[in-house]
DSSP file (Angstrom, degrees, kcal/mol; ACC not computed):
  #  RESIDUE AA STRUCTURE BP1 BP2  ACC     N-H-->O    O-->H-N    N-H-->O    O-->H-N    TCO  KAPPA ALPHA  PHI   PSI    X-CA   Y-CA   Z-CA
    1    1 A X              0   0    0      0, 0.0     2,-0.2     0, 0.0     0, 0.0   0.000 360.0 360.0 360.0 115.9   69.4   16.2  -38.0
    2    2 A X        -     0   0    0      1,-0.1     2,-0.7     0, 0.0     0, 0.0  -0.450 360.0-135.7 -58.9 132.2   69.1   19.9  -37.2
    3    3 A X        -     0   0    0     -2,-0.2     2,-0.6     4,-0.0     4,-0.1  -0.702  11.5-139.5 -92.2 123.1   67.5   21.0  -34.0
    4    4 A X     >  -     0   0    0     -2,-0.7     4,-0.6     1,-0.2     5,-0.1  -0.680  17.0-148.9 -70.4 115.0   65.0   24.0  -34.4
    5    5 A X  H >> S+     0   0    0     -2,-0.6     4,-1.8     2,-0.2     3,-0.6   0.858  87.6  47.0 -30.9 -58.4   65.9   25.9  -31.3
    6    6 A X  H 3> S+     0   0    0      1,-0.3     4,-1.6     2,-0.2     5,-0.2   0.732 103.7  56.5 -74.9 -27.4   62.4   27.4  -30.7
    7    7 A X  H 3> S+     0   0    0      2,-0.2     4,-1.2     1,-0.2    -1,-0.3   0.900 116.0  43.1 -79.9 -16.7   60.6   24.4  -31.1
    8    8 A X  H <X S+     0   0    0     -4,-0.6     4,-2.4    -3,-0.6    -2,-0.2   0.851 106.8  53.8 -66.3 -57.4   63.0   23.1  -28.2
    9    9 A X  H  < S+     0   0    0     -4,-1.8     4,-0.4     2,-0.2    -2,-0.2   0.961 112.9  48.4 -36.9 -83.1   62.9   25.9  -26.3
   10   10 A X  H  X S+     0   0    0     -4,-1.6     4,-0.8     1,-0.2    -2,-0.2   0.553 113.3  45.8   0.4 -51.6   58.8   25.2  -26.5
   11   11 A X  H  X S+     0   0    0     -4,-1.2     4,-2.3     2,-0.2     5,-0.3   0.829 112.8  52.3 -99.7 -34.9   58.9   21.5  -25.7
   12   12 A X  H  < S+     0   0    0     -4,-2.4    -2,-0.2     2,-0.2    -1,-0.2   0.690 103.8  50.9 -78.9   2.0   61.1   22.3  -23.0
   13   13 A X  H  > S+     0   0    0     -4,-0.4     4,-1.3     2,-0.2    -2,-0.2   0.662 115.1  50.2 -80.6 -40.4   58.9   25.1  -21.2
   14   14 A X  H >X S+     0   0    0     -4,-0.8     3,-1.6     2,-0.2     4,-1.2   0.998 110.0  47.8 -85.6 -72.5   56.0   22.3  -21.4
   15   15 A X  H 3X S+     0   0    0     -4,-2.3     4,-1.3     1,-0.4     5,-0.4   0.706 115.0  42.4 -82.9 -25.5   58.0   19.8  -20.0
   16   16 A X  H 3> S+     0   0    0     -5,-0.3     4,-3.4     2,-0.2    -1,-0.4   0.917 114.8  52.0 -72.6 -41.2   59.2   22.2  -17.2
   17   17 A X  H <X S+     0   0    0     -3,-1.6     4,-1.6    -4,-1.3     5,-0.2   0.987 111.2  50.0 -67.6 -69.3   55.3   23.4  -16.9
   18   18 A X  H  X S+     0   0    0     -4,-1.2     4,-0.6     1,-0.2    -1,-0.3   0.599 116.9  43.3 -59.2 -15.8   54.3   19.4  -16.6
   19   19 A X  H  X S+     0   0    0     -4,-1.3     4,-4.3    -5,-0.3     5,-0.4   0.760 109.9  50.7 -62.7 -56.4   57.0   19.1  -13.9
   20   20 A X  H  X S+     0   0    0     -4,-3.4     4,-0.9    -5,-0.4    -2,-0.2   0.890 112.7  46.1 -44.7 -36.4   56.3   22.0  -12.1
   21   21 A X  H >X S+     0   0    0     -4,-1.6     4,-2.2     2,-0.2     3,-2.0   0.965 112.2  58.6 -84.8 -64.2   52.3   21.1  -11.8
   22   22 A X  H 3X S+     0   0    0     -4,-0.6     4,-1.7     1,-0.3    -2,-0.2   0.794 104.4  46.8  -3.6 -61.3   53.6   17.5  -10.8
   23   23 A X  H 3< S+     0   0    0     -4,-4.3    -1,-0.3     1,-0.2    -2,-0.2   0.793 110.2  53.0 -74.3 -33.3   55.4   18.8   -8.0
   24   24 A X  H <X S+     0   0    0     -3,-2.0     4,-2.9    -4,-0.9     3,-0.3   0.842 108.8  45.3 -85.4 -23.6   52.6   20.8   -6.8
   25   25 A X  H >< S+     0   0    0     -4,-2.2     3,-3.2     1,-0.3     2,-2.5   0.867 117.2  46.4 -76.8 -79.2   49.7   18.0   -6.7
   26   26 A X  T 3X S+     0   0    0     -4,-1.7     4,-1.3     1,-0.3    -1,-0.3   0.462 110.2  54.2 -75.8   3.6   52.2   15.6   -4.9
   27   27 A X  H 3> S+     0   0    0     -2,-2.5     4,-2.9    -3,-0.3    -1,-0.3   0.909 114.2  45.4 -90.2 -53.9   53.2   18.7   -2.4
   28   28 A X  H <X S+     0   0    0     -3,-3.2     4,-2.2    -4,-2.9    -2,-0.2   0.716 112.7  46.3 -80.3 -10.4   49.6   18.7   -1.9
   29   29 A X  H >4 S+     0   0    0     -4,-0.3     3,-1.5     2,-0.2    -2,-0.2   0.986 112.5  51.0 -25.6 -92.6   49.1   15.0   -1.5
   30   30 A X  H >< S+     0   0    0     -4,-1.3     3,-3.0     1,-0.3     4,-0.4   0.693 110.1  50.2 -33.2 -68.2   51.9   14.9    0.7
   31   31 A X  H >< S+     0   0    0     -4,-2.9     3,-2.7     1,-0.4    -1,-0.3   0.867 102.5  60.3 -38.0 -58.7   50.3   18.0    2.9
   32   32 A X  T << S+     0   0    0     -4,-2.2    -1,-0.4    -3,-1.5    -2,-0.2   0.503 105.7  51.6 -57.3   5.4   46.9   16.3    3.3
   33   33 A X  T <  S+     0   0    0     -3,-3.0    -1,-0.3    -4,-0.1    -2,-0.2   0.618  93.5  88.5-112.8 -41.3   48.7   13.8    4.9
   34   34 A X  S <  S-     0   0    0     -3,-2.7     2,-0.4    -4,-0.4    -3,-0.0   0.219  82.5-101.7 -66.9 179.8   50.6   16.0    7.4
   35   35 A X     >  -     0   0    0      1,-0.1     4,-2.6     0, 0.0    -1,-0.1  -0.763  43.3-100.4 -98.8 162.8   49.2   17.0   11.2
   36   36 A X  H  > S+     0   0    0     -2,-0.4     4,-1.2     2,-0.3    -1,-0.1   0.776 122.8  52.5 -62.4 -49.4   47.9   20.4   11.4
   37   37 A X  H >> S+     0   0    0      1,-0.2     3,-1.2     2,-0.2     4,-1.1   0.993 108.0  54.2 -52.3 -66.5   51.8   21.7   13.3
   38   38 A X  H 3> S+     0   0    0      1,-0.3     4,-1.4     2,-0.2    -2,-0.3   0.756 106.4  47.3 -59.9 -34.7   53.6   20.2   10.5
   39   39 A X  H 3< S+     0   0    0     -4,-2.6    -1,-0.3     1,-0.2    -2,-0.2   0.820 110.3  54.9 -77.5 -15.7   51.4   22.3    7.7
   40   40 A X  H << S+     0   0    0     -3,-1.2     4,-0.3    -4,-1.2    -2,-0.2   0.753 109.0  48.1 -83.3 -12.4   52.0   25.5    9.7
   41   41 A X  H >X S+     0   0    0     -4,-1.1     4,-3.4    -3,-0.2     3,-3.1   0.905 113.2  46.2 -84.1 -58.5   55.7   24.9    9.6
   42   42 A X  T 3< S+     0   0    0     -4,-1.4     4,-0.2     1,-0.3    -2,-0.2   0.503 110.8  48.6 -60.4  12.2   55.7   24.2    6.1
   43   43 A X  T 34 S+     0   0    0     -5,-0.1    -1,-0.3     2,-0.1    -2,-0.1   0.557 111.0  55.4-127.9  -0.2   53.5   27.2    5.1
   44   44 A X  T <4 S+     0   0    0     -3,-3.1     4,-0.5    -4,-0.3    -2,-0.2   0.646 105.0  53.1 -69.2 -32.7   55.9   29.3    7.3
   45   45 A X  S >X S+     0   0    0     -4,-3.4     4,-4.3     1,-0.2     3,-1.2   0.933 111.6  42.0 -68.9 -48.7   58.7   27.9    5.2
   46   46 A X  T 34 S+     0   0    0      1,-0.2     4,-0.4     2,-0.2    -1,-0.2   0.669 117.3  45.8 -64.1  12.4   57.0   29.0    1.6
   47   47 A X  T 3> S+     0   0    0      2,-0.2     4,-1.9     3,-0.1    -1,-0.2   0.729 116.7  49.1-100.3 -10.3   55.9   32.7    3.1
   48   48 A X  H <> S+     0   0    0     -3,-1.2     4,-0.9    -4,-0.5    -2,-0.2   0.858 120.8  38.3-106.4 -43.1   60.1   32.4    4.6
   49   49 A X  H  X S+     0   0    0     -4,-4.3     4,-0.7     1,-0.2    -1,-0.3   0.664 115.3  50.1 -95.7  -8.0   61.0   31.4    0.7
   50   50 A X  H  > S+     0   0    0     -4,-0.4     4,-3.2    -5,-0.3    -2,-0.3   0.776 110.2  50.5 -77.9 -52.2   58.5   33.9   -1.0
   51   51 A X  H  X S+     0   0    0     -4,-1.9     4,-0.8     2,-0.2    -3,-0.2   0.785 113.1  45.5 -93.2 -25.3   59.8   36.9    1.1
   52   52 A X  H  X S+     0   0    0     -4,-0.9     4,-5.1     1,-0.2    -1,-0.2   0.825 110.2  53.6 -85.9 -18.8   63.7   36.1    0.2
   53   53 A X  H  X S+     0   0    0     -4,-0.7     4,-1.3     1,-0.2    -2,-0.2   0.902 105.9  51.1 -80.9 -23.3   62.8   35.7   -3.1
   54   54 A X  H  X S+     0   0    0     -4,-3.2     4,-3.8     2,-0.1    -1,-0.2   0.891 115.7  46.2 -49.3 -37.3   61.1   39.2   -2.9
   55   55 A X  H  X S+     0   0    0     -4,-0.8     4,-4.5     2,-0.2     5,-0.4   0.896 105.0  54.3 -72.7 -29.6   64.5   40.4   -1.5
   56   56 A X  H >X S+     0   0    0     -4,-5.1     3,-1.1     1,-0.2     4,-0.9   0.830 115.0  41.3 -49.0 -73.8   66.4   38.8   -3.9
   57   57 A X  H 3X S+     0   0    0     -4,-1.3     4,-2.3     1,-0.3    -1,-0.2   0.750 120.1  48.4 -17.1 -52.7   64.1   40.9   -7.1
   58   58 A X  H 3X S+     0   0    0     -4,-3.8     4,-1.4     1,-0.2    -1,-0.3   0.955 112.0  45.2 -67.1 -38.8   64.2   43.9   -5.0
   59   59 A X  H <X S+     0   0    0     -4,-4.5     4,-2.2    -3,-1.1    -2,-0.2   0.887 119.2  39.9 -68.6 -24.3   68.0   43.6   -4.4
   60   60 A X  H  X S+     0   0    0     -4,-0.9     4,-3.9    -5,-0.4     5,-0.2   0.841 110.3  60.0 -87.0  -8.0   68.9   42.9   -8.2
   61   61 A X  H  X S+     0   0    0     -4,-2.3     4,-1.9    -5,-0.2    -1,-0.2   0.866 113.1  41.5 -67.9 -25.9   66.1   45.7   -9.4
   62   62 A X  H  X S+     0   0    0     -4,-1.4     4,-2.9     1,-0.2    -1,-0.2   0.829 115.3  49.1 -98.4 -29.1   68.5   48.4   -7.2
   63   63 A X  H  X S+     0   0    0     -4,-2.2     4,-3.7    -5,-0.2    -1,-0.2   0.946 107.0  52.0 -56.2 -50.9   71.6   47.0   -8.4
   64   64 A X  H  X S+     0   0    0     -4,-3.9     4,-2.8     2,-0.2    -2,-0.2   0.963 115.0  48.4 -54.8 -43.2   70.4   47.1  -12.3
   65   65 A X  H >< S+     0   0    0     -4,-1.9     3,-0.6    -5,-0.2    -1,-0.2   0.966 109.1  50.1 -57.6 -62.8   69.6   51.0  -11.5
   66   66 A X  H >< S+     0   0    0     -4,-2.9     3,-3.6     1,-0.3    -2,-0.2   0.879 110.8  53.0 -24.2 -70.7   72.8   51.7   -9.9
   67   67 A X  H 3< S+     0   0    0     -4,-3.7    -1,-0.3     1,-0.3    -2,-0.2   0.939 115.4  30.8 -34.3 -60.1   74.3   50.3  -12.6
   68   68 A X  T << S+     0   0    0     -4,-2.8     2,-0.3    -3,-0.6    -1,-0.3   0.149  95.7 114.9 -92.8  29.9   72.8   52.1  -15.7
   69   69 A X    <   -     0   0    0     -3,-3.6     3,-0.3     1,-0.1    -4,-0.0  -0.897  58.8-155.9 -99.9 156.4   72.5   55.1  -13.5
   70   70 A X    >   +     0   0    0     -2,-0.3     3,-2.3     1,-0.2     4,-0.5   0.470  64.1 114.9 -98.0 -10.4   74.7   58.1  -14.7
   71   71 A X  T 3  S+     0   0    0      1,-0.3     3,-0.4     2,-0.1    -1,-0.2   0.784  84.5  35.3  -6.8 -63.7   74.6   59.4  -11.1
   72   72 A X  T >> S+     0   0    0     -3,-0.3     3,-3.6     1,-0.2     4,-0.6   0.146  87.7 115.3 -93.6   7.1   78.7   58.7  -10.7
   73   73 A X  H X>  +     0   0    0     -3,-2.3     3,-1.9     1,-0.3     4,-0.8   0.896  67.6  64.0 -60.2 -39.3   79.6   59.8  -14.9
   74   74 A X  H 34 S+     0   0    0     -4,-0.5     4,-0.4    -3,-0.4    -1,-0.3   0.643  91.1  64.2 -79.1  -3.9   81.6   62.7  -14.0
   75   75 A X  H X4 S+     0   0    0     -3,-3.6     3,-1.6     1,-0.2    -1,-0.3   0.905  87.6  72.8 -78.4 -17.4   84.3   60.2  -12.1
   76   76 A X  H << S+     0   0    0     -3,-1.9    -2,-0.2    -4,-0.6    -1,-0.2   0.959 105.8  35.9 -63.0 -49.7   84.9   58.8  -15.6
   77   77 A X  T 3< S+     0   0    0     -4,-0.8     2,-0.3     0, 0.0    -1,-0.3   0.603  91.8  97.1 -64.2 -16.2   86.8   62.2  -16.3
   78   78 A X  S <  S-     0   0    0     -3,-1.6     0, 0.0    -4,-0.4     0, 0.0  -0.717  81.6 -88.8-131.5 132.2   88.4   63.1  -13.5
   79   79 A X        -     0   0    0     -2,-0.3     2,-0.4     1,-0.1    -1,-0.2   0.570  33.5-115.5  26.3 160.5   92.2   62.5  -12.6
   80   80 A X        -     0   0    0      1,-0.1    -1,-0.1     0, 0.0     3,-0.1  -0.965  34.5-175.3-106.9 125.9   93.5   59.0  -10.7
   81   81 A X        +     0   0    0     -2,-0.4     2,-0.3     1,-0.1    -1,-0.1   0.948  68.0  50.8 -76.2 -47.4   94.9   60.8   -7.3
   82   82 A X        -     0   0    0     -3,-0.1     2,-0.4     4,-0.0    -1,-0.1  -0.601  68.4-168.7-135.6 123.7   96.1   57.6   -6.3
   83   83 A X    >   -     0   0    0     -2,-0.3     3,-2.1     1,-0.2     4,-0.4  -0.844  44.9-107.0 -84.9 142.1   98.7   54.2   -7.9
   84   84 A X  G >  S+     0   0    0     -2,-0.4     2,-4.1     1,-0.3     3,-2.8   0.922 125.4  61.3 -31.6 -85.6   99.5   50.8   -7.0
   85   85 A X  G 3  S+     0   0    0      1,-0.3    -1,-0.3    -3,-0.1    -3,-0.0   0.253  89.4  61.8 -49.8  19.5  102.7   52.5   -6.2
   86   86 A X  G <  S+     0   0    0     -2,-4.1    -1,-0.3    -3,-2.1     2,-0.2   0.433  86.7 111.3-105.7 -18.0  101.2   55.0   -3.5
   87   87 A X    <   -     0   0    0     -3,-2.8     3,-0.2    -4,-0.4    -3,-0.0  -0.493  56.0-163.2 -81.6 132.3  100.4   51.7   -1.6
   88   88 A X  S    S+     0   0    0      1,-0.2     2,-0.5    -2,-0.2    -1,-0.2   0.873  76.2  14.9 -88.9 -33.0  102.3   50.9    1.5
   89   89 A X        -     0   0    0      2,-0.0     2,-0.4     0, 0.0    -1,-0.2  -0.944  68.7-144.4-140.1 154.4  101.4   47.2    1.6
   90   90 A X        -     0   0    0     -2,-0.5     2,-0.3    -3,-0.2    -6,-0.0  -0.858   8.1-144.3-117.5 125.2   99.9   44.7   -0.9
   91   91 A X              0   0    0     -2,-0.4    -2,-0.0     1,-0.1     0, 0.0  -0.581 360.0 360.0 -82.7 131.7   97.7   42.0   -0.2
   92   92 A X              0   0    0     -2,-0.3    -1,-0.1     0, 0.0    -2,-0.0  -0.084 360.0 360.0-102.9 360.0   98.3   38.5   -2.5
């Protein structure tokens, strides 16, 4: 039996979607449950996982420019000054 990728793809985005919603009612179970300290740590922790996961976006968005920026093209042309054999000692 052949698997239709897309239709796979499809059932496995809904099954991720019905986990993901899963996770969030029992989170909020769990939470109605906590004292009043214990929900301020844990809604210090998501702002604490929210903000890295901003850095993370920001850091790969500056990389992706760098990358496809032509900024540096003109090294592509230019000479090697320098060989492995210019080196006075080599790291293993």
């Amino acid at each position: 039996m052949w698997l239709n990728i897309d239709s796979y793809e499809f059932s496995n985005k809904i099954f991720i979607t019905m986990l993901r919603d899963t996770l969030i009612k029992n989170t909020i179970n769990n939470l109605k449950k906590l004292p009043d300290q214990k929900i301020k740590e844990v809604s210090d922790f998501a702002e604490f996982l929210l903000s890295k996961s901003d850095d993370m976006l920001l850091t790969e968005g500056i990389q992706k420019l760098a990358a496809e920026s032509k900024s540096f093209e003109f090294l592509k042309d230019e000479e090697d000054i320098y060989t492995s054999d210019d080196l006075k000692e080599i790291y293993k």
